[in-house]
PyMOL commands that place a pseudoatom at each C-alpha (Angstrom):
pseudoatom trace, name=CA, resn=UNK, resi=1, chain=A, elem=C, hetatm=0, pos=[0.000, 0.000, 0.000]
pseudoatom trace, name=CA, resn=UNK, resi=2, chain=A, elem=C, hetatm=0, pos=[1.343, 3.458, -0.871]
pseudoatom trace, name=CA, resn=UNK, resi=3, chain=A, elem=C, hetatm=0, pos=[1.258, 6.815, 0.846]
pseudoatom trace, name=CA, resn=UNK, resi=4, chain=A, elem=C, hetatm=0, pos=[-1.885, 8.586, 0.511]
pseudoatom trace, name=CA, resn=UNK, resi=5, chain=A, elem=C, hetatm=0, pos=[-3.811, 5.176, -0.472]
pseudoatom trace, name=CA, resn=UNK, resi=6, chain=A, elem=C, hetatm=0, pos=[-6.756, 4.374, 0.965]
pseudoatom trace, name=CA, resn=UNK, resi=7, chain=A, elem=C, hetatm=0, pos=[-7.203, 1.037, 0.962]
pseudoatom trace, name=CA, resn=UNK, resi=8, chain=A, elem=C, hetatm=0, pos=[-7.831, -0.856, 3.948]
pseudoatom trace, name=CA, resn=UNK, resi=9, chain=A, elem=C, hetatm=0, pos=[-6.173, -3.945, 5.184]
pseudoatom trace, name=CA, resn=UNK, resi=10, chain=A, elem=C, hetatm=0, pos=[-7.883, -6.814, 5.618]
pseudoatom trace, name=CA, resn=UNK, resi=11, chain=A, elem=C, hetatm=0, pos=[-9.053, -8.190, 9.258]
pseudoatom trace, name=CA, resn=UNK, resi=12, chain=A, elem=C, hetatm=0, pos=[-7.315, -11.410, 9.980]
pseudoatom trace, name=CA, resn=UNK, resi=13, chain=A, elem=C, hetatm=0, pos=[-7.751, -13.280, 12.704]
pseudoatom trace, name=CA, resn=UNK, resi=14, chain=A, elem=C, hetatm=0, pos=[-6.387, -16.385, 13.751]
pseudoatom trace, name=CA, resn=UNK, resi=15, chain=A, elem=C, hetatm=0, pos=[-8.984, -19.144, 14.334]
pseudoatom trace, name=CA, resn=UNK, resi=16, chain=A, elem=C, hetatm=0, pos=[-7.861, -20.403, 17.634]
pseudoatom trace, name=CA, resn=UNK, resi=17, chain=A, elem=C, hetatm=0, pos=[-7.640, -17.257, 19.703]
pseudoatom trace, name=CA, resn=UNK, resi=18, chain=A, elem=C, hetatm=0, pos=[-10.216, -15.362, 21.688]
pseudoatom trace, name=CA, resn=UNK, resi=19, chain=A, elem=C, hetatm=0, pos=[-10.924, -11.615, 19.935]
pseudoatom trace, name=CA, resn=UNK, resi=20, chain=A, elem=C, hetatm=0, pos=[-13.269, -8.737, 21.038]
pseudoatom trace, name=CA, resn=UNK, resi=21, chain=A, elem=C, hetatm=0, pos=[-14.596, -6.510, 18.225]
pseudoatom trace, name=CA, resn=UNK, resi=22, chain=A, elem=C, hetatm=0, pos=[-14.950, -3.508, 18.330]
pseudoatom trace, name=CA, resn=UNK, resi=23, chain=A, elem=C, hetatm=0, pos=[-17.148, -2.211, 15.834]
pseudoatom trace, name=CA, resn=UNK, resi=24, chain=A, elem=C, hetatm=0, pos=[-17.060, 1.959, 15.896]
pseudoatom trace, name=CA, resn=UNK, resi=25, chain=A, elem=C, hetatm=0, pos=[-19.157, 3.852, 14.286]
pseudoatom trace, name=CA, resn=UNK, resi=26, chain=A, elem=C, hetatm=0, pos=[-18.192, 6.522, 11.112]
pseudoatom trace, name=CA, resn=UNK, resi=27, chain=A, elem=C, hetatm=0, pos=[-19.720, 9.680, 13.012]
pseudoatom trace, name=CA, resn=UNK, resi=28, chain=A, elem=C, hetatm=0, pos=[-18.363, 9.084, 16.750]
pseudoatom trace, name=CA, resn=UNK, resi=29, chain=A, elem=C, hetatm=0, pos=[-17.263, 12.362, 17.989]
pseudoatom trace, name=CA, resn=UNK, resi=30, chain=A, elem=C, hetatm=0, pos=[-13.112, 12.575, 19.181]
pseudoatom trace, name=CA, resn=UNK, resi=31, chain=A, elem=C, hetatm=0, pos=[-14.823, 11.799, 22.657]
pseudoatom trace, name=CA, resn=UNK, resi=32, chain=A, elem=C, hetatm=0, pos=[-16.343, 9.079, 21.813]
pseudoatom trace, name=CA, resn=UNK, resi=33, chain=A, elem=C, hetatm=0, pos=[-12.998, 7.601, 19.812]
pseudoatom trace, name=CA, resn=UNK, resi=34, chain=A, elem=C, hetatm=0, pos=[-11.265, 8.312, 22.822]
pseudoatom trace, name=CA, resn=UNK, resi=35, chain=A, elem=C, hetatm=0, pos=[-13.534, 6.545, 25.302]
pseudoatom trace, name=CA, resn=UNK, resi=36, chain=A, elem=C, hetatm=0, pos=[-13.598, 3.714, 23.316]
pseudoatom trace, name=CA, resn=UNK, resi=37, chain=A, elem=C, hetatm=0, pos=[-9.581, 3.465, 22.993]
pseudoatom trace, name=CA, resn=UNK, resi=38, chain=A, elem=C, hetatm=0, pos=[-9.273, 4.057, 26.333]
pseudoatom trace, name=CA, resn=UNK, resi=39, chain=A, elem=C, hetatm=0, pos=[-11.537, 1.426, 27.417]
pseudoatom trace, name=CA, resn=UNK, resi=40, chain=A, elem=C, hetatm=0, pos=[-10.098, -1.419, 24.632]
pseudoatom trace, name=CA, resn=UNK, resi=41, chain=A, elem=C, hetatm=0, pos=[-6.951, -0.463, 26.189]
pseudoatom trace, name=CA, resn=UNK, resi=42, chain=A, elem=C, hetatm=0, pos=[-8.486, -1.071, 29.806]
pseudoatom trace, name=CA, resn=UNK, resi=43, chain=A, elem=C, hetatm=0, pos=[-9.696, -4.295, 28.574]
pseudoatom trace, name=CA, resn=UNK, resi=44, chain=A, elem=C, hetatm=0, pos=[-6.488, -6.046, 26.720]
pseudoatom trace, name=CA, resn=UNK, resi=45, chain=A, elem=C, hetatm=0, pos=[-4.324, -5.363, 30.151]
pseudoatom trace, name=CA, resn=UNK, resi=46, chain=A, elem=C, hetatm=0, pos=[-7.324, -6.562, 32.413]
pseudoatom trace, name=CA, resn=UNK, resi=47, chain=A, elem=C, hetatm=0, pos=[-6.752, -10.065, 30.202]
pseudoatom trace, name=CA, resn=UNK, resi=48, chain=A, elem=C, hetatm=0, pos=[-3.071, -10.390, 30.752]
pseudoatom trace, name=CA, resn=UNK, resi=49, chain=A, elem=C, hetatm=0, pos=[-2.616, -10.640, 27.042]
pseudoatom trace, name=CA, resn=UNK, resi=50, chain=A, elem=C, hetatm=0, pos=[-4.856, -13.374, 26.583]
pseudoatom trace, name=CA, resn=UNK, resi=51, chain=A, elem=C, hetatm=0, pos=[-7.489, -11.413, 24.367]
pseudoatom trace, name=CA, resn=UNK, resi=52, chain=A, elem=C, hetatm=0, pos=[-7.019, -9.489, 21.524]
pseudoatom trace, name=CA, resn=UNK, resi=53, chain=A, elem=C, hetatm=0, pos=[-8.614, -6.204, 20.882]
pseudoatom trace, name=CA, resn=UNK, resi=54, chain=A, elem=C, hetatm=0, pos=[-9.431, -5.194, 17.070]
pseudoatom trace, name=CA, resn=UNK, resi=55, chain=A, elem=C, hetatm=0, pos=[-11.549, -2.071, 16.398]
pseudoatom trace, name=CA, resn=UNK, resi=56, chain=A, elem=C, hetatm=0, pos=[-13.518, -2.310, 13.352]
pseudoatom trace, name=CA, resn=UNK, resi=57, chain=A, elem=C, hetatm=0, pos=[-14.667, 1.127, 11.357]
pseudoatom trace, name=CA, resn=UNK, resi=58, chain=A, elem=C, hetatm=0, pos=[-17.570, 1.070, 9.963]
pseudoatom trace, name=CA, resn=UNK, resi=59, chain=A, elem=C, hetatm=0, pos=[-17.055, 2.895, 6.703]
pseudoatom trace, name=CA, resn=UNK, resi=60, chain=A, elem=C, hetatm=0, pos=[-13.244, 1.276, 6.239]
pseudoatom trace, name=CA, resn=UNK, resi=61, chain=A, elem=C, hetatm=0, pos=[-15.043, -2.509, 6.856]
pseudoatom trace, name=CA, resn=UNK, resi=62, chain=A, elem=C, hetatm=0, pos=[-18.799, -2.560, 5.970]
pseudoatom trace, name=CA, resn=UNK, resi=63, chain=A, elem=C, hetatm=0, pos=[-18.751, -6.268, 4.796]
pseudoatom trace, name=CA, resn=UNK, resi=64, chain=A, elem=C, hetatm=0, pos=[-18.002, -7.003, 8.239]
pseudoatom trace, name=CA, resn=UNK, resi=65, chain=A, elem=C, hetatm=0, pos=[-20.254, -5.382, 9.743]
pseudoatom trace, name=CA, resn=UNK, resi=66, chain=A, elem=C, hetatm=0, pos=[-22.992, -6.805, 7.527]
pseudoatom trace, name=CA, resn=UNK, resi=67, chain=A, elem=C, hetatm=0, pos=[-22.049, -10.412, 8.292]
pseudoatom trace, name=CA, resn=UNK, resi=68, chain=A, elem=C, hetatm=0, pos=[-22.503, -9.934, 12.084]
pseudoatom trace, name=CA, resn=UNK, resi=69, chain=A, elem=C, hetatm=0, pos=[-25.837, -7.802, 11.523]
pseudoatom trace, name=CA, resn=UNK, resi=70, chain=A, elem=C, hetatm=0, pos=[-24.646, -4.637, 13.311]
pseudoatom trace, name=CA, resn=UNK, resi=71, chain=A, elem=C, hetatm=0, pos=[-27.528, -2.557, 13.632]
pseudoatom trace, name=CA, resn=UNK, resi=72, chain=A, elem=C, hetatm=0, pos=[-25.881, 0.253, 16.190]
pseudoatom trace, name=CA, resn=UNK, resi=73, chain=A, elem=C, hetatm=0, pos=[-22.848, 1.637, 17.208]
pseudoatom trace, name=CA, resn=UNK, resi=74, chain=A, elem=C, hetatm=0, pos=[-20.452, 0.871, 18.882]
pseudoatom trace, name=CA, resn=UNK, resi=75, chain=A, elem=C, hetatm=0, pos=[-21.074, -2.900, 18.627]
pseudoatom trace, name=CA, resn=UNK, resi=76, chain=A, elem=C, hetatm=0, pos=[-18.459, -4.826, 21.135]
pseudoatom trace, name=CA, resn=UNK, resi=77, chain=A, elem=C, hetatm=0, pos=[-18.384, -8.524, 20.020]
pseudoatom trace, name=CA, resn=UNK, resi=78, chain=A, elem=C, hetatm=0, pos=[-16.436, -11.663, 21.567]
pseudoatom trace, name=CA, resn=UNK, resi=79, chain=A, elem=C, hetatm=0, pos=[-15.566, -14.398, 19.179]
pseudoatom trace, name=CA, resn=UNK, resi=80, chain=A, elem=C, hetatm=0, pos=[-13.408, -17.303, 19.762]
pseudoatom trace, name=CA, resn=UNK, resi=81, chain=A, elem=C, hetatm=0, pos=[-12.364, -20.071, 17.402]
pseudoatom trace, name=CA, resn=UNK, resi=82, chain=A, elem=C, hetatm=0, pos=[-15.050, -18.478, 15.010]
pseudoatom trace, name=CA, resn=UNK, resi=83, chain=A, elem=C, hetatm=0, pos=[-18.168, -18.646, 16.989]
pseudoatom trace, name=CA, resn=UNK, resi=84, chain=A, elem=C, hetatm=0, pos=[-19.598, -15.158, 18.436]
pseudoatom trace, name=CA, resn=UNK, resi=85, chain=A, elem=C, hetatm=0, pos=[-19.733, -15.879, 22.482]
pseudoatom trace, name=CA, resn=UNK, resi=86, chain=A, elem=C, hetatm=0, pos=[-21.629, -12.345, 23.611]
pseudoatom trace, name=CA, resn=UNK, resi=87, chain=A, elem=C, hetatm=0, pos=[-22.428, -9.001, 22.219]
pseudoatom trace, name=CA, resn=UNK, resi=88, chain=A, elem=C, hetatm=0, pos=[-23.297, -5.465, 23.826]
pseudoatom trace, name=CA, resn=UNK, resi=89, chain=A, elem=C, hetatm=0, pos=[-24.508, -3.299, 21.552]
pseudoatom trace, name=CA, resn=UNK, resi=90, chain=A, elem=C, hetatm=0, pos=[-24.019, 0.717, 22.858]
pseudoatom trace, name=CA, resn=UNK, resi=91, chain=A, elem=C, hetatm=0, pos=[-21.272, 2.566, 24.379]
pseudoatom trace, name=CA, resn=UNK, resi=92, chain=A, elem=C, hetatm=0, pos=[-19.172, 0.522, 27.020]
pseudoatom trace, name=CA, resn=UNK, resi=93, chain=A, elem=C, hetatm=0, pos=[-19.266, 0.801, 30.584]
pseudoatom trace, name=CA, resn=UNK, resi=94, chain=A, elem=C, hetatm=0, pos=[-18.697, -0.355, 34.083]
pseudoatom trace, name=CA, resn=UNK, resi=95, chain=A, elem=C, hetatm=0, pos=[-20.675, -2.789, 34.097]
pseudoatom trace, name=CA, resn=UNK, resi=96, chain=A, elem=C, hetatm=0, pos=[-19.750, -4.333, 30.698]
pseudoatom trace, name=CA, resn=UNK, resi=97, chain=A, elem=C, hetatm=0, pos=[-16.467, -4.643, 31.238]
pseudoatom trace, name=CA, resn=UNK, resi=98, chain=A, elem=C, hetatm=0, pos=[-18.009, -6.956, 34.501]
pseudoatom trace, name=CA, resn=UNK, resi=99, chain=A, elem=C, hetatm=0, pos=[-19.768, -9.204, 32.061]
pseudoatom trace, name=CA, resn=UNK, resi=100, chain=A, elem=C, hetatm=0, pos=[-17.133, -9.452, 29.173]
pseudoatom trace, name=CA, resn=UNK, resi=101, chain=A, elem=C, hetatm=0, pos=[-14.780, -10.394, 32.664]
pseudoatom trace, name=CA, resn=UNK, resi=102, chain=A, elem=C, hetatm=0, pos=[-17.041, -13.164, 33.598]
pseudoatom trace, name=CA, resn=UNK, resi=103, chain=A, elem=C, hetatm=0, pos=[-17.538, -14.439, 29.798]
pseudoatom trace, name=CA, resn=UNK, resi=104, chain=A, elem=C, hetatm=0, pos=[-13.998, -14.738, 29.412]
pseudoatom trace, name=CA, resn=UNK, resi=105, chain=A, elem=C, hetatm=0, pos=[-13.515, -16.551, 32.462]
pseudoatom trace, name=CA, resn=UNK, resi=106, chain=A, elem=C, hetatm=0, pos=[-16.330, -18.727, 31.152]
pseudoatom trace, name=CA, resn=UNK, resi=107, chain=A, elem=C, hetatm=0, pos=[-13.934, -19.380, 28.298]
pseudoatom trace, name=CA, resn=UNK, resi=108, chain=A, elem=C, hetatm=0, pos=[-11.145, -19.789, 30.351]
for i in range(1, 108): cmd.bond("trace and resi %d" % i, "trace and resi %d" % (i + 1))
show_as sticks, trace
zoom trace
């Protein structure tokens, strides 16, 4: 890809690990894109490395976002080995990041 280019890269993700998606919407205000770093962030060290993070833009992706029916933004999706485990759909909070805790202990 050159300079100035704007094609995306493709979303890869191997089939045995555990991934949250992120999917963020094309009008989020710099708040909002903040928060939601902030909180992936929060997230990926509360795992100890064991989950990966990938934020998904709406406009850059829209094929994935049609194949796992998002219908509002943000979207926060857990999938391992292929299979969707739990989805929030809205902004992230306290009490999400209790439930995405006990889902991935769940996984284990």
């Amino acid at each position: 890809m050159h300079p100035g280019n704007s094609e995306t890269q493709p979303i890869r993700v191997p089939a045995k690990s555990t991934v949250l998606l992120i999917f963020m919407p094309t009008d989020r205000t710099d708040w909002q894109r903040s928060h939601l770093t902030d909180w992936a962030e929060a997230i990926k060290q509360r795992s100890a490395g064991g989950l990966r993070v990938l934020k998904v833009e709406q406009a850059s992706h829209p094929e994935v976002v049609q194949s796992f029916d998002i219908r509002q933004f943000p979207t926060l999706v857990l999938v391992q080995q292929g299979t969707e485990r739990w989805r929030q759909e809205g902004p992230p909070n306290e009490l999400t990041m209790a439930l995405l805790d006990g889902q991935l202990t769940q996984l284990g």
